[in-house]
PADREN-970427 format. One line per 3 residues: number of its first residue (from 1); their letters; for each residue x, y, z of C-alpha. Coordinates in pm, 1 decimal, padded with zeros to 6 digits. Example, Ala and Ser with C-alpha at 12.3 -4.5 7.8 and 13.67 -1.06 7.14 Angstrom:
% residues 2
1> as> 01230.0 -00450.0 00780.0  01367.0 -00106.0 00714.0 .
//
This chain:
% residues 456
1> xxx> -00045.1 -02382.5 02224.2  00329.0 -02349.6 02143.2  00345.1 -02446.4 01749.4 .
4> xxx> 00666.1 -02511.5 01638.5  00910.4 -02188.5 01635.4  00966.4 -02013.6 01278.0 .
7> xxx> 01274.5 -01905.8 01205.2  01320.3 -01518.9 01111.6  01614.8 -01371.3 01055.2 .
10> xxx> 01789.2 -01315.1 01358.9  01522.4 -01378.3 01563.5  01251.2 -01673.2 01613.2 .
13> xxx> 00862.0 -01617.2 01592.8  00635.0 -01844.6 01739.3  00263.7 -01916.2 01752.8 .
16> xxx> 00092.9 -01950.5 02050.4  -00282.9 -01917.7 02003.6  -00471.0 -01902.1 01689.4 .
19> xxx> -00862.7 -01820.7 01637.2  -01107.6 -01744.9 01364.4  -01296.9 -01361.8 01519.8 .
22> xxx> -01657.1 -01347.2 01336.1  -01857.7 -01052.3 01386.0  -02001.2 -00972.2 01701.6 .
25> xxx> -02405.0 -00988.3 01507.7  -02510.0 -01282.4 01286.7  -02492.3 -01167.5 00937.9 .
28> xxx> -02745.3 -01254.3 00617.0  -02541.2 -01418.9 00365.9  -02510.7 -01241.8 00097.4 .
31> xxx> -02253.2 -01192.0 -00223.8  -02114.1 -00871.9 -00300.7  -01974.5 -00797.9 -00641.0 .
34> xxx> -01655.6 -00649.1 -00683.2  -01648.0 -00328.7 -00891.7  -01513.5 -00282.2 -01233.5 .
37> xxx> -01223.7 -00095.0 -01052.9  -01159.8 -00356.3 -00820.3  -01134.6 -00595.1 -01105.4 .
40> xxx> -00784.6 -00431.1 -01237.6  -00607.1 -00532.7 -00903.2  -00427.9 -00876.1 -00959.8 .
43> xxx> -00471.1 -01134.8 -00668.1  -00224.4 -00936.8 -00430.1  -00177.7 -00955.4 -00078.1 .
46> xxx> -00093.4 -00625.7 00111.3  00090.1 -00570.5 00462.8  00053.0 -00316.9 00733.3 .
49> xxx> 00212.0 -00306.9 01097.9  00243.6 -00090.6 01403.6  00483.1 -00121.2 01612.3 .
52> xxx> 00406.0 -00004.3 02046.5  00593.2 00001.1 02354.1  00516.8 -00238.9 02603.9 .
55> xxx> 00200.5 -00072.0 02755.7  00238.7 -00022.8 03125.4  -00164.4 -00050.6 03197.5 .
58> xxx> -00272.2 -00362.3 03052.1  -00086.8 -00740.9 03045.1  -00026.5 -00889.6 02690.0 .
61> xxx> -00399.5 -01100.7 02739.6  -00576.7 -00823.2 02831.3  -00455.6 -00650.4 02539.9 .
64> xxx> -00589.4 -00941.2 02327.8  -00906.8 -00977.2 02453.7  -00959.4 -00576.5 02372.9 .
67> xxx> -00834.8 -00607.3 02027.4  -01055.6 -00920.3 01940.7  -01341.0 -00801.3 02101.3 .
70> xxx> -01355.7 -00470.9 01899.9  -01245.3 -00653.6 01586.5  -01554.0 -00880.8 01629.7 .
73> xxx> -01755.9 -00507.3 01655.7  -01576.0 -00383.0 01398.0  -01649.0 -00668.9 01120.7 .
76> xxx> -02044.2 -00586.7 01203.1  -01973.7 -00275.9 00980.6  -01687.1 -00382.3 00782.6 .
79> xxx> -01856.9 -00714.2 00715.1  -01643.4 -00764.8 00376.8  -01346.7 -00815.3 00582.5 .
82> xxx> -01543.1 -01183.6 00736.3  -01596.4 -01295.8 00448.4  -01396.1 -01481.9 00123.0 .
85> xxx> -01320.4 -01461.2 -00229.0  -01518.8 -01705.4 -00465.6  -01519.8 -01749.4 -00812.6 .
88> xxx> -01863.7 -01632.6 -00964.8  -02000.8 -01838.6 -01285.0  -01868.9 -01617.4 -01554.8 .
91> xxx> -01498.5 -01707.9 -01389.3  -01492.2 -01334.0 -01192.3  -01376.0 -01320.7 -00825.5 .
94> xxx> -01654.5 -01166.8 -00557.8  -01691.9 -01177.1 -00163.6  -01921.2 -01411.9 -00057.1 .
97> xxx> -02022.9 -01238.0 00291.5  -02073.4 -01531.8 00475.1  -01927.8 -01478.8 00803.1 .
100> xxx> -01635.2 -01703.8 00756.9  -01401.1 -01506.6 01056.3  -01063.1 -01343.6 01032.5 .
103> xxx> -00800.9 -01545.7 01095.4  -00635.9 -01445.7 01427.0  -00284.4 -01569.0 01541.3 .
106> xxx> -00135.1 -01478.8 01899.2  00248.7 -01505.7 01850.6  00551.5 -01447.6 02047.1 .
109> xxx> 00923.3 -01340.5 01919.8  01238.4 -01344.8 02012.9  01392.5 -01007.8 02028.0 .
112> xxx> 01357.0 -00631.3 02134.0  01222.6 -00332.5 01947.5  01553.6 -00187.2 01938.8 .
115> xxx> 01687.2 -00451.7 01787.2  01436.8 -00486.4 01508.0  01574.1 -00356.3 01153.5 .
118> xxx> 01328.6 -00154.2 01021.0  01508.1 -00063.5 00755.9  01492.7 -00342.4 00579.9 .
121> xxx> 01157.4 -00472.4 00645.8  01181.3 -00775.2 00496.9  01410.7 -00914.8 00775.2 .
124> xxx> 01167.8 -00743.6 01008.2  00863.9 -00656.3 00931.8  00790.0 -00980.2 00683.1 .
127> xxx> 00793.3 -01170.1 01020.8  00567.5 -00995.5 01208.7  00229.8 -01001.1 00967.2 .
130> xxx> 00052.4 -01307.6 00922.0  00070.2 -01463.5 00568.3  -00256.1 -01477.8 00513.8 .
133> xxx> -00383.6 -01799.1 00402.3  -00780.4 -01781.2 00426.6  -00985.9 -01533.2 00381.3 .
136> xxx> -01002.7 -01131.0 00301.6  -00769.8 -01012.2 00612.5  -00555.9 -01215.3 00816.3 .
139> xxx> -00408.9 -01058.2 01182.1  -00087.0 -01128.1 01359.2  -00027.1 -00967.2 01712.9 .
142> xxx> 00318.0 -01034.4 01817.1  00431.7 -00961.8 02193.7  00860.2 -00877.8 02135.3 .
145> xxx> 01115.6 -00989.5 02458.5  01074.8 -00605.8 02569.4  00706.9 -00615.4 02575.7 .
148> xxx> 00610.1 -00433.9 02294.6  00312.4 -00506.2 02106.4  00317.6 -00540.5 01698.6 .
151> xxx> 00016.7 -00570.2 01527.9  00021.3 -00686.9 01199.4  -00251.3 -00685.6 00894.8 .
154> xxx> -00258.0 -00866.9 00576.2  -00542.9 -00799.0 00334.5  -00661.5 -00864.7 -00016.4 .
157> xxx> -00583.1 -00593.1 -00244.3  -00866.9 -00714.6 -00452.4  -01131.4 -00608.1 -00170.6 .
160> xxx> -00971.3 -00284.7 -00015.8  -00758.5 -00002.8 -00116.2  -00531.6 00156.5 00090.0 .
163> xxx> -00794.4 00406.2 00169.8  -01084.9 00132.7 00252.1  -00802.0 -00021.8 00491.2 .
166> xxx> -00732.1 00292.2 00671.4  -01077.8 00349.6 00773.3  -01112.6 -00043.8 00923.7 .
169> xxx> -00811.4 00037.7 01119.2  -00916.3 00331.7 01255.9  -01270.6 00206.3 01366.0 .
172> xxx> -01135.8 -00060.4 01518.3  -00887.7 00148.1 01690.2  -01176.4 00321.9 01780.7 .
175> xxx> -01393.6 00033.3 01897.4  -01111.4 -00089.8 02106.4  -01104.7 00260.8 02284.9 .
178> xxx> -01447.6 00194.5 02373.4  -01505.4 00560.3 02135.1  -01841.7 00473.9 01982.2 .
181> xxx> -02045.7 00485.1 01735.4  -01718.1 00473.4 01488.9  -01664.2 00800.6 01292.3 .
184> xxx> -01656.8 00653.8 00988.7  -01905.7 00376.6 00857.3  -01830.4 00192.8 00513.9 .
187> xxx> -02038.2 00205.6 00229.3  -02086.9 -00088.9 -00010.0  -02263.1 00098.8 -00261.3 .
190> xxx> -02139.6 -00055.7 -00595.4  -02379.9 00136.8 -00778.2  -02136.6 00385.9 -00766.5 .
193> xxx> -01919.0 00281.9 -00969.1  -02153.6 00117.4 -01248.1  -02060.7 00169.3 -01600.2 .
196> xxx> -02248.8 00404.2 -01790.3  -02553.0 00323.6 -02043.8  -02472.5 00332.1 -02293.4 .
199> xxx> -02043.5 00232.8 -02271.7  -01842.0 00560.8 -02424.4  -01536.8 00398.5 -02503.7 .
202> xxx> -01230.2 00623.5 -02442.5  -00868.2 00450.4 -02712.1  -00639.4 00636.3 -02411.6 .
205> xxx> -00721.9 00373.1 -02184.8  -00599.9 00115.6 -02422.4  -00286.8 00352.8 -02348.5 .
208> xxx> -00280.4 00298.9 -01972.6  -00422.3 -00065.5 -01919.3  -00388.9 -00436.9 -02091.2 .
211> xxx> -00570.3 -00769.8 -02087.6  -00320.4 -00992.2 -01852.0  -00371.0 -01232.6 -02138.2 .
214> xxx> -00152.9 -00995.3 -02313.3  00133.7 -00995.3 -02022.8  00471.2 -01100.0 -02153.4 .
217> xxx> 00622.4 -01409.5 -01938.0  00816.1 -01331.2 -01633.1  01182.3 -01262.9 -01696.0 .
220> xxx> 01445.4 -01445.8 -01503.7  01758.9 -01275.5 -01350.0  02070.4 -01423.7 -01222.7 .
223> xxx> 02161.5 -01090.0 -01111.3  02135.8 -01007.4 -00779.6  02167.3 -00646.3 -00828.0 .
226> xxx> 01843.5 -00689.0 -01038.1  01663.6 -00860.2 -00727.5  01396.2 -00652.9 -00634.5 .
229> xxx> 01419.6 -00572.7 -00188.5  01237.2 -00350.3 00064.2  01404.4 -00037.7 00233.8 .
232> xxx> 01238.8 00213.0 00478.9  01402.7 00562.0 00462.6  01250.5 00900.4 00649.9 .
235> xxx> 01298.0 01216.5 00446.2  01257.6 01555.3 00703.1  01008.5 01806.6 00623.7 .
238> xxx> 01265.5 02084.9 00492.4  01428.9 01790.2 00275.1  01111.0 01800.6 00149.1 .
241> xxx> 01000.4 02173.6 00139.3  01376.2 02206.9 -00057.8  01269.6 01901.0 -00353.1 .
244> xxx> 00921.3 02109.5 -00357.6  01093.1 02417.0 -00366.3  01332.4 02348.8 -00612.6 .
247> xxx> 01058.9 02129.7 -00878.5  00817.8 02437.6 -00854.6  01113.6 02614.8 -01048.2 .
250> xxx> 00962.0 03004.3 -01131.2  00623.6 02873.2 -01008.8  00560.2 03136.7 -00752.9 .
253> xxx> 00172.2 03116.9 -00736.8  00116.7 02749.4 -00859.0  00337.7 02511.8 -00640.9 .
256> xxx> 00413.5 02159.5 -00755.2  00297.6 01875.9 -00493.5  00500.0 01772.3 -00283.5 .
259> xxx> 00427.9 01384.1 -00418.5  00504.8 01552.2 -00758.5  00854.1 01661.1 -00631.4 .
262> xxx> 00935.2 01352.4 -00476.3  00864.0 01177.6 -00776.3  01031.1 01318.2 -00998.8 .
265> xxx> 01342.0 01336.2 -00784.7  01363.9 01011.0 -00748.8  01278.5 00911.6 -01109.9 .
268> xxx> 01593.1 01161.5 -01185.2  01741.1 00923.7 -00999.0  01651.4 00590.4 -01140.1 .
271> xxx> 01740.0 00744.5 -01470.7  02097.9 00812.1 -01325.0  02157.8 00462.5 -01238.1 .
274> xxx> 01999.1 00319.5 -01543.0  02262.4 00500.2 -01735.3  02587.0 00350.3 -01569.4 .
277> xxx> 02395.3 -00027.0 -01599.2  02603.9 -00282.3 -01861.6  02335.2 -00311.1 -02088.2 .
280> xxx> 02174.1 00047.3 -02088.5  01845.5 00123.1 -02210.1  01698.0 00458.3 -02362.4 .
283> xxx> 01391.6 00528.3 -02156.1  01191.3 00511.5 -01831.2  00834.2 00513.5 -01712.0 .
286> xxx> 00686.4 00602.7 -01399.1  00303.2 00583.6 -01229.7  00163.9 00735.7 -00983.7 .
289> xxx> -00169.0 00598.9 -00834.1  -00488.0 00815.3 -00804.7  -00772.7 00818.2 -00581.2 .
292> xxx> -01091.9 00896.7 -00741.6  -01309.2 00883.2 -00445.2  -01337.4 01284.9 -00460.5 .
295> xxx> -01408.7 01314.1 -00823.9  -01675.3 01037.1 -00858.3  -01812.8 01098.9 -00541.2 .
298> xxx> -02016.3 01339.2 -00392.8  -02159.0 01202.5 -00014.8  -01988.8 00921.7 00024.6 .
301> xxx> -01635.8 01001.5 -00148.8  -01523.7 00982.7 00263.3  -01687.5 00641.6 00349.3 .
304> xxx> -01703.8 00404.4 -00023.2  -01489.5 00065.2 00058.6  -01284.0 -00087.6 -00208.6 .
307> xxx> -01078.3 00014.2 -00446.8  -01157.3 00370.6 -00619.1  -00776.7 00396.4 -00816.4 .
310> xxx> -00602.8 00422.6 -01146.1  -00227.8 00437.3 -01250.1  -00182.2 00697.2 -01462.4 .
313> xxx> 00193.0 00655.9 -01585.3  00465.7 00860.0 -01826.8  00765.6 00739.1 -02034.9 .
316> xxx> 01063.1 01005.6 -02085.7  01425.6 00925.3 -02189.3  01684.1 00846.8 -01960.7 .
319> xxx> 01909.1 01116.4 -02097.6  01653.2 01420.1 -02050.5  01541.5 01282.8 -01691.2 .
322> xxx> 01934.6 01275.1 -01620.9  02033.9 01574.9 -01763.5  01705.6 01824.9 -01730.0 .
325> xxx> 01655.9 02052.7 -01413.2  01406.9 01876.6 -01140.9  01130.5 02130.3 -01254.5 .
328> xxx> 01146.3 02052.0 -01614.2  01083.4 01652.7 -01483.8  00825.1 01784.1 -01228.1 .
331> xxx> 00660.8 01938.9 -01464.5  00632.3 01624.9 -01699.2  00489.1 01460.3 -01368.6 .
334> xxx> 00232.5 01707.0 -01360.8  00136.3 01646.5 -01712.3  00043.8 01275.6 -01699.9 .
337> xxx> -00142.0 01306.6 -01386.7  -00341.0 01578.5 -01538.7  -00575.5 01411.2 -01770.6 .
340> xxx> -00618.3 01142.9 -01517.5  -00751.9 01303.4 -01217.4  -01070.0 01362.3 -01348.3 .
343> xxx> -01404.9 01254.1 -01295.4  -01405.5 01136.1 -01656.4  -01087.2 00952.0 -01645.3 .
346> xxx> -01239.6 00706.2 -01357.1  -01564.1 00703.2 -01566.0  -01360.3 00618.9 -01903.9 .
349> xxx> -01193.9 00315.4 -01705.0  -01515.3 00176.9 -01576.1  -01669.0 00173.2 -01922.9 .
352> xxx> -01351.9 00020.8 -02091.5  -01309.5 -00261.9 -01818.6  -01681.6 -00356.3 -01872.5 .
355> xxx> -01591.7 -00442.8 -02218.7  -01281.0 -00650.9 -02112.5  -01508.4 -00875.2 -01852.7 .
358> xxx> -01442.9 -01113.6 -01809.1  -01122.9 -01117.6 -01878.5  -00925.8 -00952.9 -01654.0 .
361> xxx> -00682.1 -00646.4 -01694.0  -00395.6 -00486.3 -01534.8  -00176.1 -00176.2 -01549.3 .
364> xxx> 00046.0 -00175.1 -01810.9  00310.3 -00030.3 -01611.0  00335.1 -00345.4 -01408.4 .
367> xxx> 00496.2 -00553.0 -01738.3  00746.3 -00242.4 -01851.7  01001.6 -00285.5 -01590.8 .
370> xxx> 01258.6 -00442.7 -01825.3  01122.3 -00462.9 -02161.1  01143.3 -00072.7 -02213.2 .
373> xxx> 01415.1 00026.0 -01897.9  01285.3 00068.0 -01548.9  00937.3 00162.3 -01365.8 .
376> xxx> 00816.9 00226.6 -01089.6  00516.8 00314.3 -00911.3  00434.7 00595.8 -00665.0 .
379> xxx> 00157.7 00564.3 -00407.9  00088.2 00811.6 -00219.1  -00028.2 00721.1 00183.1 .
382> xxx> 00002.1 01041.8 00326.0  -00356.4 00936.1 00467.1  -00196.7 00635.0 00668.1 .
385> xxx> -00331.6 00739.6 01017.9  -00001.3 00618.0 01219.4  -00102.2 00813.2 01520.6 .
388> xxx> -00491.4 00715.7 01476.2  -00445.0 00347.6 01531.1  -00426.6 00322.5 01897.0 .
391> xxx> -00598.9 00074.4 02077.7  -00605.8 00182.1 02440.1  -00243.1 00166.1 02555.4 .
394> xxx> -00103.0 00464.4 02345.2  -00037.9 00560.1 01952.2  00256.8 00337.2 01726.5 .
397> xxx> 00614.7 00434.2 01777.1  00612.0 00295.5 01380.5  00388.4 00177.5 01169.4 .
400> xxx> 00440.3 00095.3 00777.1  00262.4 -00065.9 00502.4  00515.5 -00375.0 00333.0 .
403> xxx> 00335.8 -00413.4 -00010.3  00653.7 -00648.1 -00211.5  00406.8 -00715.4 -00474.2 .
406> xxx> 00638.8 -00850.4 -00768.2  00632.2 -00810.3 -01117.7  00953.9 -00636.3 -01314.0 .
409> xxx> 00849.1 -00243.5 -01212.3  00909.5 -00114.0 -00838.4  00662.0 00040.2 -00565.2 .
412> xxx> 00688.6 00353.6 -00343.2  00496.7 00439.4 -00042.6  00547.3 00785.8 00111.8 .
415> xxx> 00357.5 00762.5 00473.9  00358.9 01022.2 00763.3  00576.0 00938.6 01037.7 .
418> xxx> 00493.2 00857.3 01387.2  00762.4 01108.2 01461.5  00672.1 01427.2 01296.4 .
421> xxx> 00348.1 01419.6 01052.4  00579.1 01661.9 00838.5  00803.0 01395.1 00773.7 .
424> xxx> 00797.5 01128.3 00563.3  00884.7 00730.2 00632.7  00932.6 00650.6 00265.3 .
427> xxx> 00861.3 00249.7 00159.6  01071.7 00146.3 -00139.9  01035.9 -00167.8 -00322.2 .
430> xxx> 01346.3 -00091.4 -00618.8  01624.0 -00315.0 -00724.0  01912.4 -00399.0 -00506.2 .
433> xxx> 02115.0 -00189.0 -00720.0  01832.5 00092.1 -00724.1  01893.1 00106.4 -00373.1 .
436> xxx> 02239.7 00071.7 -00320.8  02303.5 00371.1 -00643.8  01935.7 00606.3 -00434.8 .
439> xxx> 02184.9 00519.0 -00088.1  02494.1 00681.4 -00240.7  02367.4 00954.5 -00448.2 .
442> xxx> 02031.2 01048.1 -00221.3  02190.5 01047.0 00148.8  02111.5 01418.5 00236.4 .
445> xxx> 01697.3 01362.6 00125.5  01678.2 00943.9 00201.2  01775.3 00857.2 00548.2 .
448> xxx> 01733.0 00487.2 00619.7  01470.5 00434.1 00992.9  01667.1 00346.3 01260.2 .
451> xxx> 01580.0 00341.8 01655.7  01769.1 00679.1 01721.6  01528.5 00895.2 01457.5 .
454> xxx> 01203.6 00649.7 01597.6  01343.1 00730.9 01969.5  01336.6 00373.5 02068.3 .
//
């Protein structure tokens, strides 16, 4: 009890209690391969957090003892989660499902929800989920001065999607409800994704991925403008009915996505700032990540654990994604997502990593950010089920994920809000100077989240 206090910014965490939470059953070990798809994530560590007023039915212990009871249930299902990453003989990671426990840490801070800056998360929200030190999934649930409850997640990328992660959280949300059997039980099934015999090697995917042998050395910057930081913003629903409105162009009967609009805006945007940098550089390349679970799936496209994603990604000069109209960029969008959200895309990429292994390989969008001007990556969690995660004492006031995951290009995260599913609590991991340019130019789409819009 009462570890030492850390020091956030602005406010103090400390530990109180911490625990390993096995599941509830005893468990066969057993090891479980990772797929050929979850071989081109690099060992990355992913965040998630909600955020609840101080429940006025339960005390702070209670509340614990519900939400490590039910994640003890819960890890009888998601039994992946209990487990640990090993390395196999040929030099590949895979789970060993041995039961090892989640780590579980009890912790107490220093300040009020009000006074937490959301909006830039990694002042806020970096404090409040564990770092996650053993493991598959580490949990941090942090009682605030007010008596507000954050929970906090921090998982291996390697093991779980963001899919496969909403799915634990809302069976444990479930468990903890005492709303059983769960609605949705995971499926291991790696056969799923096995590569085809024999291979049928597709050269575009030699377009989209690389060997991380091949990765240039990480570039230095004494910039701080090229510093890459966290924002949160909230765009309203007829912000975003305009962008969609206005990248659809003459489309009348074919509508561009809304995640298509978005993206293109804001690579318009990039492009803009790009343009007025010292040392200015001709072109730009965005991704946007895929789920394949629907197109390689038939029955279990709703319940398959792990990762099921590619990163399809386009290059366009600066000057035509400055000075073209929204729909012409859109449109562009739209192309390079095309040929990669089919069926034989995601079977293409299983083949052509199977030919890599051991050896592992990335997306080469992840080494472009300033060897050919800047990139960024678009994820789409409009699936992250803010007002699903509730545990008994009411749904999130705010929840995020916080995924600063490095590397020269930037990340996105659109996510429903806790406000209005319509709208849009936007994640943006960009250069200082990305931001501060996206602030100025962007203010009537990008809000930045602050207690008045999250009525706290």
């Amino acid at each position: 009890m009462g570890e030492a206090a850390e020091q956030a910014s602005g406010f103090h965490v400390t530990t109180t209690r911490k625990q390993l939470i096995t599941a509830a059953l005893p468990l066969q070990d057993h090891w479980l391969p990772l797929s050929n798809l979850d071989l081109l994530l690099p060992p990355l560590n992913v965040s998630v957090c909600f955020c609840y007023k101080k429940p006025c039915n339960i005390t702070i212990s209670v509340a614990h003892e519900t939400l490590k009871t039910a994640l003890a249930e819960t890890l009888v299902s998601y039994y992946a989660f209990a487990g640990e990453i090993v390395t196999n003989p040929t030099g590949e990671p895979e789970i060993l499902c041995n039961n090892r426990g989640v780590d579980y840490v009890e912790a107490g801070a220093d300040v009020d929800l009000r006074e937490l800056n959301l909006y830039d998360p990694d002042e806020s929200i970096a404090r409040l989920v564990p770092i996650k030190k053993h493991g598959v999934i580490a949990i941090q649930v942090t009682q605030l001065k007010c008596g507000s409850i954050v929970v906090g997640c921090t998982f291996d990328h390697r093991v779980a999607d963001a899919y496969s992660m909403n799915m634990f959280l809302i069976s444990w949300a479930e468990i903890s409800r005492s709303d059983v059997p769960i609605s949705c039980v995971p499926s291991f099934r790696r056969s799923l994704l096995n590569p085809r015999r024999p291979l049928i090697i597709d050269s575009s995917i030699d377009q989209m991925y690389m060997p991380v042998t091949s990765l240039p050395p990480p570039q230095e910057t004494t910039d701080p403008d090229s510093i890459l930081a966290s924002r949160l913003y909230y765009i309203k629903a007829d912000a975003l009915d305009e962008l969609q409105t206005l990248a659809s162009g003459s489309k009348t009967t074919l509508k561009r996505t809304k995640l298509e609009a978005f993206s293109a805006f804001l690579w318009k945007l990039v492009a803009k700032h790009a343009a007025n940098d010292p040392v200015p550089t001709k072109n730009s390349k965005l991704g946007i990540v895929v789920d394949g679970r629907r197109r390689l799936m038939e029955q279990e496209n709703n319940t398959y654990f792990g990762n099921v994603l590619s990163i399809p990604f386009g290059g366009q000069k600066i000057d035509d994604l400055i000075n073209k109209p929204l729909s012409w960029v859109t449109d562009e969008v739209h192309k390079f997502l095309e040929s990669s959200v089919t069926k034989e895309h995601f079977l293409n990429l299983i083949d052509w990593v199977e030919t890599r292994r051991p050896i592992p390989a990335v997306s080469r969008i992840y080494s472009t950010g300033s060897d050919d001007g800047p990139a960024f990556v678009v994820s789409s969690g409009r699936g992250f089920p803010v007002n699903q995660v509730n545990f008994g004492w009411g749904s999130p006031v705010f929840g995020s994920y916080h995924f600063p995951w490095g590397g020269n290009a930037g990340y996105v995260m659109p996510m429903p809000s806790s406000v209005n599913d319509k709208d849009w609590i936007v994640y943006l991991h960009l250069t200082k100077g990305q931001l501060k340019f996206i602030e100025k130019e962007a203010s009537h789409v990008l809000k930045p989240v602050d207690n008045t819009y999250l009525k706290i």
